[in-house]
C-alpha positions in Angstrom: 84.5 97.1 174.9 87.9 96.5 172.5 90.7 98.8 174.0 92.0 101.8 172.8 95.3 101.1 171.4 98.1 103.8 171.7 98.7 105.9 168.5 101.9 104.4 166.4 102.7 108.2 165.8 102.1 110.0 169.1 105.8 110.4 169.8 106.0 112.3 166.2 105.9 116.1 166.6 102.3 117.5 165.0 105.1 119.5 162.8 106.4 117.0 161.3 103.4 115.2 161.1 102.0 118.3 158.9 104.8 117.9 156.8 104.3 114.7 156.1 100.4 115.5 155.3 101.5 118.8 153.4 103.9 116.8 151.0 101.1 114.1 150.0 98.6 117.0 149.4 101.4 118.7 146.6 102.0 114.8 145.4 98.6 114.8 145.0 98.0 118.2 143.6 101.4 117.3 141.1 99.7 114.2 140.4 95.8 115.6 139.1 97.7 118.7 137.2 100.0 116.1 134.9 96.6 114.3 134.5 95.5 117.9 133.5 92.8 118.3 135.5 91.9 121.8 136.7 93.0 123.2 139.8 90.1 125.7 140.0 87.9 122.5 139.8 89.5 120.5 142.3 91.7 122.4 144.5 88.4 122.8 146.7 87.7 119.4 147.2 90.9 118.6 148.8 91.5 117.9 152.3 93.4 120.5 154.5 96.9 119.9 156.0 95.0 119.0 159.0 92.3 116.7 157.9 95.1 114.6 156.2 97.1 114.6 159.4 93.9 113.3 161.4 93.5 110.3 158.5 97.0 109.8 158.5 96.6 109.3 162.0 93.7 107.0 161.7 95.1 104.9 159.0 98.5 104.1 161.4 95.9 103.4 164.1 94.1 100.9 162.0 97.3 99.8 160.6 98.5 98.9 164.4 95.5 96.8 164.6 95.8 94.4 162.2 94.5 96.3 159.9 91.0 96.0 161.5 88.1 99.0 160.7 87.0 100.5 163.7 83.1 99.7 165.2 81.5 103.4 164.8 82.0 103.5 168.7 85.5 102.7 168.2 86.2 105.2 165.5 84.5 108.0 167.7 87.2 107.1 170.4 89.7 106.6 168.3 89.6 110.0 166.9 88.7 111.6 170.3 92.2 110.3 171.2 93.7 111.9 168.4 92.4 115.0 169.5 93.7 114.3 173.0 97.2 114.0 171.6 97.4 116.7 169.4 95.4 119.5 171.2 95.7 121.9 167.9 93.2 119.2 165.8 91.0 119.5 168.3 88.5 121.8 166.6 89.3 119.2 162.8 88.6 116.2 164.5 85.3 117.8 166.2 84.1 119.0 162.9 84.8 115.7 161.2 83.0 114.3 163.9 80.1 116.3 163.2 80.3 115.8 159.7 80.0 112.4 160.7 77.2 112.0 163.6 77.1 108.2 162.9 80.7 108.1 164.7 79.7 109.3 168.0 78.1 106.5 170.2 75.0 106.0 171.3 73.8 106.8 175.0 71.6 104.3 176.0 
């Protein structure tokens, strides 16, 4: 069993941490309306403030670790932690869980 690294963010306040989430999502929306792309065809298919934050997340955890993709029983822990930090993405890191059911370990 590899063990569960701290966060790189977890001192960051979940505000600023949905700031920094909400500005890529308007980079990103800036970005697909120069392209001229529809925002009634894609505005939908974008992640929430919150879904970005939990990535975000992620991606500094993997970052911290070499860069290294989580096992699937690493990544369920991983993002269980995440929720642990951040009590209020509780309910996004559940439902991307779910979305997800490969994630969550096996019981054996």
């Amino acid at each position: 069993m590899s063990p569960i690294h701290p966060l790189p963010r977890s001192r960051t306040s979940l505000e600023v941490l949905r700031a920094e989430a909400r500005q890529e999502l308007e980079t990103v929306m800036h970005e697909r309306l120069l392209a001229g792309e529809d925002p009634w065809e894609f505005m939908e298919d974008l992640l929430t403030v919150d879904e970005l934050t939990v990535y975000l997340l992620r991606a500094d955890a993997i970052n911290s670790n070499d860069g290294q993709h989580p096992s699937p029983t690493r990544e369920y822990r991983l993002l269980r932690q995440i929720a642990l930090e951040y009590p209020p993405l509780t309910t996004v890191v559940w439902r991307m869980l779910g979305q997800h059911g490969a994630l969550a370990p096996s019981v054996n």
